[in-house]
Backbone as JSON, one array per atom type, in Angstrom:
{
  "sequence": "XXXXXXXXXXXXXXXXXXXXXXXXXXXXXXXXXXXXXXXXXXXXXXXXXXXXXXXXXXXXXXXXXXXXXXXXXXXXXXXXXXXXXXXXXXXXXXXXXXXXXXXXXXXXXXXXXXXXXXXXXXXXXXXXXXXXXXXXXXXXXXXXXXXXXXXXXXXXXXXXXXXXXXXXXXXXXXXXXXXXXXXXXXXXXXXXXX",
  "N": [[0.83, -1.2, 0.0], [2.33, 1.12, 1.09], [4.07, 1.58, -0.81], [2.87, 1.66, -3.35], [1.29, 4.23, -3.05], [3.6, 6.07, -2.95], [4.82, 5.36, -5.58], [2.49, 6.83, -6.74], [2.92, 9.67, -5.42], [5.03, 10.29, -6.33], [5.23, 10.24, -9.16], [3.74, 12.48, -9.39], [5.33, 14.57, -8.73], [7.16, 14.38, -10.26], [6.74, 15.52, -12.56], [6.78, 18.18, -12.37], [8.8, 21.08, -13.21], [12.26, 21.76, -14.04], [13.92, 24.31, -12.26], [15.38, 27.24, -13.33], [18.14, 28.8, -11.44], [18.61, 32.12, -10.63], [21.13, 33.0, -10.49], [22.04, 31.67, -12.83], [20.79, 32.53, -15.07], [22.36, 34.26, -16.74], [24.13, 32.38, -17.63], [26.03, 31.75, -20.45], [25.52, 28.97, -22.57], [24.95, 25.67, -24.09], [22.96, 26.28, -25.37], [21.8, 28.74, -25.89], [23.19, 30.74, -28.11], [20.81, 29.48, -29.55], [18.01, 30.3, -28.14], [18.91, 33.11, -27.72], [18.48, 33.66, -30.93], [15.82, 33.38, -31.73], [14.79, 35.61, -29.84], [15.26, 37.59, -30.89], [15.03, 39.83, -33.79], [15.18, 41.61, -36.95], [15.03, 44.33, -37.9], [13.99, 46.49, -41.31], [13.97, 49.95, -41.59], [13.49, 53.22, -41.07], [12.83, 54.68, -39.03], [13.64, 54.67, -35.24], [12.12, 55.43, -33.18], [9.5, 55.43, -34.32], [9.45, 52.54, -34.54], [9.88, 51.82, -31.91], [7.41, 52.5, -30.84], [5.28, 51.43, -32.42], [6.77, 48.48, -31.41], [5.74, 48.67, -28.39], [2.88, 49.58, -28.91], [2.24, 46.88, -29.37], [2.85, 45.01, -27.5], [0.92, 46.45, -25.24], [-0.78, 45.07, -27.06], [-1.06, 42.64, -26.32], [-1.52, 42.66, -23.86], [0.15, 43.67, -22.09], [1.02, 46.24, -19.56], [2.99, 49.17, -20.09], [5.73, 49.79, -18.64], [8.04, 51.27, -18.32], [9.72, 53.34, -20.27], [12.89, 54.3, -22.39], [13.59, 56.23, -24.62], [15.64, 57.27, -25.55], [17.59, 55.33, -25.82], [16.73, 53.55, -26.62], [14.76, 51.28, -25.3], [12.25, 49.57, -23.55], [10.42, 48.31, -20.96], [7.62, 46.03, -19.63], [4.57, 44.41, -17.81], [2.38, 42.02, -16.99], [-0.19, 41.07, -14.96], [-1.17, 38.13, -13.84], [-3.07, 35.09, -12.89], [-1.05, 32.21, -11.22], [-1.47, 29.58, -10.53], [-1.77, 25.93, -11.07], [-3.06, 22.86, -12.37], [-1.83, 20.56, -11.76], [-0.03, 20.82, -9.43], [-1.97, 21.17, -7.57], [-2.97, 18.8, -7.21], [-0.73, 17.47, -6.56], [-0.57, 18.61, -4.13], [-2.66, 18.08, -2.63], [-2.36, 14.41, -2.92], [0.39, 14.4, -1.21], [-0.45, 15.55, 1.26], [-2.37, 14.03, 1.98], [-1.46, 11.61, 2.17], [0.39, 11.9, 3.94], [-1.39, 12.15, 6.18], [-1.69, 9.59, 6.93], [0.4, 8.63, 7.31], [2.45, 8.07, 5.66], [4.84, 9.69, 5.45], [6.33, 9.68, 8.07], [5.08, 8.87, 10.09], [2.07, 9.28, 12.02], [-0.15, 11.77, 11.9], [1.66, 13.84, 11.08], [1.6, 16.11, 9.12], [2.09, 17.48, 6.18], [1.96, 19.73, 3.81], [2.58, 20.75, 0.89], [3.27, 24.3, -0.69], [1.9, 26.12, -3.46], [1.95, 27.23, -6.44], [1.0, 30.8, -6.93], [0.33, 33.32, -7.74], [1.28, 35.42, -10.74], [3.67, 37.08, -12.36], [4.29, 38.58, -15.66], [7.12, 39.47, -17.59], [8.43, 41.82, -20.14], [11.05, 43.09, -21.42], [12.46, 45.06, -23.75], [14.69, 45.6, -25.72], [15.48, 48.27, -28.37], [18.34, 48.94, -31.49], [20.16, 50.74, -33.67], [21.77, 49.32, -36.89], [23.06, 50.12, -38.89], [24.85, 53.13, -39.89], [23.19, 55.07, -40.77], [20.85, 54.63, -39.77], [19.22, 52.84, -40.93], [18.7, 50.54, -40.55], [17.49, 48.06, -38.17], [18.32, 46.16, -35.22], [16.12, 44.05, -32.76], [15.57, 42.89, -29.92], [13.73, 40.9, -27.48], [12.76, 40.26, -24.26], [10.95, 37.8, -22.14], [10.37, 36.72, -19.02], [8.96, 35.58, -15.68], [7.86, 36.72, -12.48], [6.79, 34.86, -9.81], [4.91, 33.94, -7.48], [4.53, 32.25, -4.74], [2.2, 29.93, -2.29], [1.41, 29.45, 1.32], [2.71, 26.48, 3.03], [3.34, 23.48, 5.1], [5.23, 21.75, 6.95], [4.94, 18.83, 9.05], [5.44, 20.23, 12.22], [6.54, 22.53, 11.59], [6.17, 25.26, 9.69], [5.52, 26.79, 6.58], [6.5, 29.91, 5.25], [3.73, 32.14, 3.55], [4.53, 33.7, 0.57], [6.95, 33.53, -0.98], [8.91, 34.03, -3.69], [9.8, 33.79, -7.03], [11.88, 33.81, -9.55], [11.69, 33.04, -13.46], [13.17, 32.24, -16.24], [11.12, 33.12, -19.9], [11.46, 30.84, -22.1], [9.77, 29.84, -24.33], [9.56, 29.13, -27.65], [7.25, 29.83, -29.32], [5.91, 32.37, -27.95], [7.8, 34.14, -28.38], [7.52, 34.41, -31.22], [4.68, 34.52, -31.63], [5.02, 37.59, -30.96], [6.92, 39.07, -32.45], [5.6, 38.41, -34.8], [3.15, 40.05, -34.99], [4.54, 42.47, -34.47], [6.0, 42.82, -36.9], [3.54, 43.15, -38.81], [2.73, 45.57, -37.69], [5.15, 47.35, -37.61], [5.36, 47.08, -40.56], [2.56, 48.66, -41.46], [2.66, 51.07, -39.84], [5.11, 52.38, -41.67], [3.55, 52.17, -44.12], [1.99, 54.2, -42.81], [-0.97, 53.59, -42.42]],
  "CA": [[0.0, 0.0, 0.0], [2.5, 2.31, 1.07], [4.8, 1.24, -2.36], [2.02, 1.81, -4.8], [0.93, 5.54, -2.44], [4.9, 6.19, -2.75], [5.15, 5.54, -6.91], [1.76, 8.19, -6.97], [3.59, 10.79, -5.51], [6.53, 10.93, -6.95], [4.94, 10.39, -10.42], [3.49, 13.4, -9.28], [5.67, 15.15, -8.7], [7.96, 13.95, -11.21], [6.12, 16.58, -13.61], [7.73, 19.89, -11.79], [9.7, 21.25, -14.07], [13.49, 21.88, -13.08], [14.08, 25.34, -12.03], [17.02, 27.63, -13.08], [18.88, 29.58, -10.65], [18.62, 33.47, -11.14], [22.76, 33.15, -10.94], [22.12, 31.19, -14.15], [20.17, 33.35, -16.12], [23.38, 35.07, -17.58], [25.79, 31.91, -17.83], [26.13, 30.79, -21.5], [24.95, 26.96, -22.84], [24.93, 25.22, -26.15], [21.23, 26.33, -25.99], [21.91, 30.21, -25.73], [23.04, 30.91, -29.6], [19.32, 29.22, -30.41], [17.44, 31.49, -27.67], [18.92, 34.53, -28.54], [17.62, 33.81, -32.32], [14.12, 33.46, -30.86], [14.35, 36.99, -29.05], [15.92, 38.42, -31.95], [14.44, 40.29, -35.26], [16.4, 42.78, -37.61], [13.76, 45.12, -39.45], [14.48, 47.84, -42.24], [12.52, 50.91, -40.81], [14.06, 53.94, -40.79], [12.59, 55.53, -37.86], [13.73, 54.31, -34.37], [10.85, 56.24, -32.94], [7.93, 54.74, -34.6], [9.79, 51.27, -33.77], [9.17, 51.18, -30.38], [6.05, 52.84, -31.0], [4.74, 49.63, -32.41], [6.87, 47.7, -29.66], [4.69, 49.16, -27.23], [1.49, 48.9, -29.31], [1.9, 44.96, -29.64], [3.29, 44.71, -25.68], [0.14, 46.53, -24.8], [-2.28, 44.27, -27.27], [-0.57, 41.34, -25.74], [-2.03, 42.73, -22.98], [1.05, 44.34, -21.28], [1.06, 47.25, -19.46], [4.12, 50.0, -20.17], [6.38, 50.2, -17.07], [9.41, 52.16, -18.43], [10.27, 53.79, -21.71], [13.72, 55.21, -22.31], [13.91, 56.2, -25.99], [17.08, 57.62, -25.78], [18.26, 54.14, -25.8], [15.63, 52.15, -27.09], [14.43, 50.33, -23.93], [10.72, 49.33, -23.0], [10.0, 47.49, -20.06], [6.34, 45.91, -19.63], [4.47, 43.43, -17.33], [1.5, 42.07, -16.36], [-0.3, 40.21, -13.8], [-1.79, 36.79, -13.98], [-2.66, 33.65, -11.68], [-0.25, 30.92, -11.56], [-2.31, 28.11, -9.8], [-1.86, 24.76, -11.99], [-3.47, 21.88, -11.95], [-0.32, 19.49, -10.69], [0.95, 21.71, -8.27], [-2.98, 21.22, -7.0], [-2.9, 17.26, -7.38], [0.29, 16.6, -5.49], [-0.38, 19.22, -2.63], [-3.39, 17.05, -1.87], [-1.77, 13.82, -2.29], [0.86, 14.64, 0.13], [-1.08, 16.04, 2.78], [-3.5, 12.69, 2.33], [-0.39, 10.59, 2.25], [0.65, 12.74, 5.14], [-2.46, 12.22, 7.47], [-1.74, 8.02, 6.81], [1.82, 8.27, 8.39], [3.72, 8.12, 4.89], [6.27, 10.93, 6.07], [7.44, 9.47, 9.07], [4.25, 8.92, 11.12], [1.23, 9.99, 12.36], [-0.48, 13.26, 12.76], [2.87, 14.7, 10.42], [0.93, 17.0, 7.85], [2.87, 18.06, 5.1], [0.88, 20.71, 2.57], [3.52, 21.91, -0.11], [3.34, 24.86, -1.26], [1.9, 26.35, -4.74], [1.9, 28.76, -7.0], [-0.52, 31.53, -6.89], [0.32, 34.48, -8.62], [2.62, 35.8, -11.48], [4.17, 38.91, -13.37], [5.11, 38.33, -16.82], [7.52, 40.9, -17.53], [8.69, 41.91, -21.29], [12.3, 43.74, -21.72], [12.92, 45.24, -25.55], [15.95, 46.73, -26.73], [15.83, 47.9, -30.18], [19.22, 49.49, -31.69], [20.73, 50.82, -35.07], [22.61, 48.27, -36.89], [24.24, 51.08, -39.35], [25.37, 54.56, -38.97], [22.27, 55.36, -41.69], [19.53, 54.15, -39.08], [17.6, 52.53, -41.91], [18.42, 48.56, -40.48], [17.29, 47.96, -36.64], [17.97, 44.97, -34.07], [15.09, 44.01, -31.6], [15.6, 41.86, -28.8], [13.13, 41.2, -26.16], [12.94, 39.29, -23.67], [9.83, 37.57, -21.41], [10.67, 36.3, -17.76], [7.8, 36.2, -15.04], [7.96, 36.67, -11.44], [6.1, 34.0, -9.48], [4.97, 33.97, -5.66], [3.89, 31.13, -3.99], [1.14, 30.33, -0.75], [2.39, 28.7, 2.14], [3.08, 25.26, 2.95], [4.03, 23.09, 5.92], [5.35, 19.95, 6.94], [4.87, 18.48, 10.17], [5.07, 21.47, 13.02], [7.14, 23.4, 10.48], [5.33, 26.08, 8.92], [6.63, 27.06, 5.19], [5.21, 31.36, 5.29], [3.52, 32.52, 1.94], [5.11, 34.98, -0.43], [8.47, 33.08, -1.73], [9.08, 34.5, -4.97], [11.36, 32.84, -7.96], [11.74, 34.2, -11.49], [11.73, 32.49, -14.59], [12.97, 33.08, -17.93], [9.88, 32.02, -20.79], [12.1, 30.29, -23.08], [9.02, 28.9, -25.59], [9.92, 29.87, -28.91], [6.31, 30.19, -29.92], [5.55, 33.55, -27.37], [8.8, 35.16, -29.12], [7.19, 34.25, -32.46], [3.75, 35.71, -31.64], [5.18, 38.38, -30.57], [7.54, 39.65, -33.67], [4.69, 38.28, -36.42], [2.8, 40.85, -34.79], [5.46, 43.54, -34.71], [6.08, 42.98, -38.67], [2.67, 43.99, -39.07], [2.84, 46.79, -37.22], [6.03, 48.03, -38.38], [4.86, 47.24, -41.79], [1.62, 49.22, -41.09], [3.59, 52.38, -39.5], [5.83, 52.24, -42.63], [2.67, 52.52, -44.85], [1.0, 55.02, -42.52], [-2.0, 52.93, -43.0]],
  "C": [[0.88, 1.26, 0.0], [3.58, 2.32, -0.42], [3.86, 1.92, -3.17], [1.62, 3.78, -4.24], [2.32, 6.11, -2.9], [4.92, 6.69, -4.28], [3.69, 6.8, -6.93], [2.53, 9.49, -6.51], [4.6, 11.48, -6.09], [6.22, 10.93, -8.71], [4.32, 11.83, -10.42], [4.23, 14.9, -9.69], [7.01, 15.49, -9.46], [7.73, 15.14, -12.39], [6.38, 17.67, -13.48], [8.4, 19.59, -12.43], [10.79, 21.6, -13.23], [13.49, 23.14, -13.35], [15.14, 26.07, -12.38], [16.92, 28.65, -11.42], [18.46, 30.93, -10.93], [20.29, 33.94, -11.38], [22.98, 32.82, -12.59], [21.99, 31.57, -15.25], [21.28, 33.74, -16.85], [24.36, 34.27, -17.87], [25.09, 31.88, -19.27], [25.98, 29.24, -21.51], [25.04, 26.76, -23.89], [23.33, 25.7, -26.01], [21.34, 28.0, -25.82], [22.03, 30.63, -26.98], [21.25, 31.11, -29.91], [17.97, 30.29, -29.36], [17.34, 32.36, -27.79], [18.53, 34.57, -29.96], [16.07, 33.72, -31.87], [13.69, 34.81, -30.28], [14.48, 37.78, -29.99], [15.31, 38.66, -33.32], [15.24, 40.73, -35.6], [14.66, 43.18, -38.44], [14.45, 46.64, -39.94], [13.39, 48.93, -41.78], [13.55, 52.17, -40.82], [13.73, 55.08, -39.52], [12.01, 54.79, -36.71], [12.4, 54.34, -33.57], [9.71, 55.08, -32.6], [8.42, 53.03, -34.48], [9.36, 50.61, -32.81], [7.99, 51.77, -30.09], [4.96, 51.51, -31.06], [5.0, 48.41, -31.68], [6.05, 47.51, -28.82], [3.54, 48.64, -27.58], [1.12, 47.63, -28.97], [1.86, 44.86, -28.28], [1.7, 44.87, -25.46], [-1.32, 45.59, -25.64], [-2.07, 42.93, -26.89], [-0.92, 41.0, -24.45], [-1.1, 43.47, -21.29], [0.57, 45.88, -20.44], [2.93, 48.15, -19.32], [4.53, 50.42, -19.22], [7.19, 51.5, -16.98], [9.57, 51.72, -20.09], [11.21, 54.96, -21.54], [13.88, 55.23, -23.95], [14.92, 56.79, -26.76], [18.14, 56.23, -26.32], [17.7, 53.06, -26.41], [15.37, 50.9, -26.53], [13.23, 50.54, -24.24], [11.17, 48.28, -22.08], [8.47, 47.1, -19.95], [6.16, 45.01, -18.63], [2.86, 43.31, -17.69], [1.0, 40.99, -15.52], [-1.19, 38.84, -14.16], [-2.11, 35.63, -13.01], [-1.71, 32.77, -12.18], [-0.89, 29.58, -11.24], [-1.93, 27.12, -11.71], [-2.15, 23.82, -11.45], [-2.69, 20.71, -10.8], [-0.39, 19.8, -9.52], [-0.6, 21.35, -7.26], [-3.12, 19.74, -6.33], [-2.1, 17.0, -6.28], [0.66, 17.44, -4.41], [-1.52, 18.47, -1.83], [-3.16, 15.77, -1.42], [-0.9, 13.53, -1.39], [0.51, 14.72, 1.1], [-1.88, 14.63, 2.86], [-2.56, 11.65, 3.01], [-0.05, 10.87, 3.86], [0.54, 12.27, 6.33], [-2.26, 10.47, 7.57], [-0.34, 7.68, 7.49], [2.96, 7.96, 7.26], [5.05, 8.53, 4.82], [6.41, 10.94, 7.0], [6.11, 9.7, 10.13], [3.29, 9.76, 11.3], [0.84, 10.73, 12.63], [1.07, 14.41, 12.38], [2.22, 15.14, 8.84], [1.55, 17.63, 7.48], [2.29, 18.41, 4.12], [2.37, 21.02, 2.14], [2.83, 22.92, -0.36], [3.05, 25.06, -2.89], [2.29, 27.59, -4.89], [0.84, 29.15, -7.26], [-0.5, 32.39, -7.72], [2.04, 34.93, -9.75], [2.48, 36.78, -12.12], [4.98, 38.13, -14.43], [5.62, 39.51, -17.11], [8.38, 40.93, -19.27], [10.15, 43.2, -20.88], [12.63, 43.52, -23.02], [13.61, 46.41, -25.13], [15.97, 46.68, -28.2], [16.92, 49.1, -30.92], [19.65, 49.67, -33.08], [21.63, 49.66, -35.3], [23.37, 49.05, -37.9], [24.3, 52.35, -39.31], [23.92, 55.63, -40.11], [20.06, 55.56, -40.71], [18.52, 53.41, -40.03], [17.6, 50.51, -41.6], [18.63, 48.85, -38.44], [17.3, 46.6, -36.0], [17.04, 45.19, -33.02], [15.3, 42.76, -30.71], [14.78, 42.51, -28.28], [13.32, 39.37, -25.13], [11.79, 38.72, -22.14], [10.44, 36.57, -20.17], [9.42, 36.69, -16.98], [8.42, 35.86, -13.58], [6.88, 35.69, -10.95], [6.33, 33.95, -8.09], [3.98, 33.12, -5.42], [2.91, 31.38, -3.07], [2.0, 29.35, 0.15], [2.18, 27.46, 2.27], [3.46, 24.59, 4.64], [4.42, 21.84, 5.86], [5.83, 20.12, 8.45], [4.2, 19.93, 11.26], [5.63, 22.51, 12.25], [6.61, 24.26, 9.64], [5.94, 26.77, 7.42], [5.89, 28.6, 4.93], [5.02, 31.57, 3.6], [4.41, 33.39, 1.54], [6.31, 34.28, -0.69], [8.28, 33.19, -2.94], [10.11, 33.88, -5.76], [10.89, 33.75, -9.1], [12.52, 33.42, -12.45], [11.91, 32.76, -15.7], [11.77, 32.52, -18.6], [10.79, 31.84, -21.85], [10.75, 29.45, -24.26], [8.98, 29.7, -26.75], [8.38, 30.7, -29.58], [5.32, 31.82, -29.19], [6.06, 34.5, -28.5], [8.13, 35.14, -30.48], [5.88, 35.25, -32.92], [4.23, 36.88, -31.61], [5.77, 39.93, -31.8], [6.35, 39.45, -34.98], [3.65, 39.7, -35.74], [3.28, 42.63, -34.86], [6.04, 43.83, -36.0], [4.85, 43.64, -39.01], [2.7, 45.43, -38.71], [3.83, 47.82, -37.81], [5.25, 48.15, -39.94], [3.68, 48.74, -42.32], [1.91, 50.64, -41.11], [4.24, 52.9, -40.55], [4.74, 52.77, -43.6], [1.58, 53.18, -44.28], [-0.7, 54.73, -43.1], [-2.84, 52.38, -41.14]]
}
């Protein structure tokens, strides 16, 4: 009984994804090259300006809101807010605690609730820069990471307090993708004052 209770949890929990570090965020990997092509556009436009004009536009129909604009430099910052709750994270805070109340984790009357996630900030960072001394060819990087804060948790008499925060890069190619097919239009659009 407690074998077969044992393989449920951990299949459970087997499904958490692995976490980076926030030290990590900035090392280099063989998978960094192919990320940075994912963040990365080049568009012919000759006016920086109306660039991050349409930046912005898309950010905000993406549903962003505009934190910080330096257009001296061609920065935007954006976020916005969202729940995090997921199903899993729901699944194997119940099995635990059930498992828990049965004496799985070292005996009786030792209640162990993990911790979820509750809430998140997706946050957008675009730089977009001349690529010749003409201004008529522009690089755009951006880049989507969300903040994420947990509820609390315990195990046993041990109390785990809410609010622990982590941040995440969004490495799925297909955000970055929406994101620029949208910003071609736009540019495009801007371009043909249309």
């Amino acid at each position: 009984m407690r074998a077969a209770a044992g393989l449920v949890a951990l299949s459970l929990l087997a499904g958490c994804a692995a976490r980076e570090k926030p030290q990590d965020f900035f090392q280099l990997t063989e998978e960094s090259p192919r990320h940075k092509a994912a963040q990365t556009r080049y568009f012919e436009t000759s006016g920086e300006t109306e660039l991050l004009s349409a930046s912005a536009a898309v950010l905000q129909d993406l549903g962003f809101q505009i934190t910080e604009s330096v257009r001296e430099v061609g920065f935007l910052r954006a976020s916005k807010e969202r729940g995090a709750r997921e199903y899993g994270q729901e699944i194997a805070r119940f099995f635990t605690a059930l498992l828990s109340t049965v004496g799985f984790f070292g005996g009786a009357n030792t209640l162990v609730v993990l911790p979820v996630d509750l809430h998140q900030q997706i946050n957008a960072a675009l730089v977009a820069r001349p690529l010749d001394e003409a201004g008529s060819r522009h690089e755009v990087r951006i880049l989507f990471y969300r903040l994420v804060w947990r509820s609390g948790g315990q195990s046993g008499d041990q109390s785990i307090p809410p609010g622990e925060q982590r941040m995440e890069m969004i490495r799925d190619p297909k955000i970055y993708q929406q994101f620029f097919a949208r910003l071609s239009k736009a540019v495009f659009l801007e371009a043909h004052k249309i």
